[in-house]
N, C-alpha and C positions, 0 to 999 in steps of 0.2 A: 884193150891194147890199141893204140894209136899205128895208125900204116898209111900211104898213101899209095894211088894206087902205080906208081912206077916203084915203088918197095914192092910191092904183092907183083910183079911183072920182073923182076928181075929177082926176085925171090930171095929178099934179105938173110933173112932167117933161116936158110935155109931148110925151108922145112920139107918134109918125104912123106909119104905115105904108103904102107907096105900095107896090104891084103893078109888080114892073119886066119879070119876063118867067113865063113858066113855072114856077112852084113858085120863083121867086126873088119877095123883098120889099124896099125899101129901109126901113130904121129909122133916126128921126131922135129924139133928145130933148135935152134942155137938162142942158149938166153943166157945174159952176162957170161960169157966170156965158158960156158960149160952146153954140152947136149941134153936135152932133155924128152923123156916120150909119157905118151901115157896109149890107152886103148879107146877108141871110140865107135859108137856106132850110130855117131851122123851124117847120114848118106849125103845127104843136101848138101852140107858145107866140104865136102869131098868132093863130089860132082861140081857144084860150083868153083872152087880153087881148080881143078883140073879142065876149066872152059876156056877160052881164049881172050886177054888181056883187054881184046877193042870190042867185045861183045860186050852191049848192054840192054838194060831190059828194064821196066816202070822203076824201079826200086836204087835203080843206078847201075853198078859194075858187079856182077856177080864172084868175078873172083877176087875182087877185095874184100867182099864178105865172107866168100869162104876161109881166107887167108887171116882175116882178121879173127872169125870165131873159132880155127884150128891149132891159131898160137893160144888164143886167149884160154879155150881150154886144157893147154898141154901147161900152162902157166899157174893155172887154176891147179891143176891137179898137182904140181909137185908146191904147192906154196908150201906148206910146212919143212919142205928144207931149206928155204931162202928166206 
């Protein structure tokens, strides 16, 4: 999934992330025009989406990574309905 990183800082997508148990998260964003979730339990791209928009670090911007791999999996996960 393509994002840039003033997309992932105003948070297109609107995506959430809800604490459901133990190292599980649910992830919710908006994709064409419908809501979509699934369950994950990648801390990293959790932790990184939830860092601050002007922090960066060797790799570049951390919450555009996390922003990009948390739609990318929520997309992933429901493909066989779209």
């Amino acid at each position: 999934m393509k994002a840039t990183l003033k997309q992932a800082a105003r948070n297109e997508r609107n995506l959430s992330i809800m604490l459901t148990g133990y190292g599980h998260w649910k992830i919710i964003c908006d994709y064409r025009g419908k809501r979509i979730h699934t369950t994950t339990t990648d801390s990293v791209s959790v932790d990184n989406f939830r860092s601050d928009p002007t922090d960066r670090d060797r790799e570049g911007y951390p919450k555009l990574r996390g922003y990009r791999s948390l739609c990318s999996e929520i997309v992933r996960a429901n493909r066989s309905r779209y």
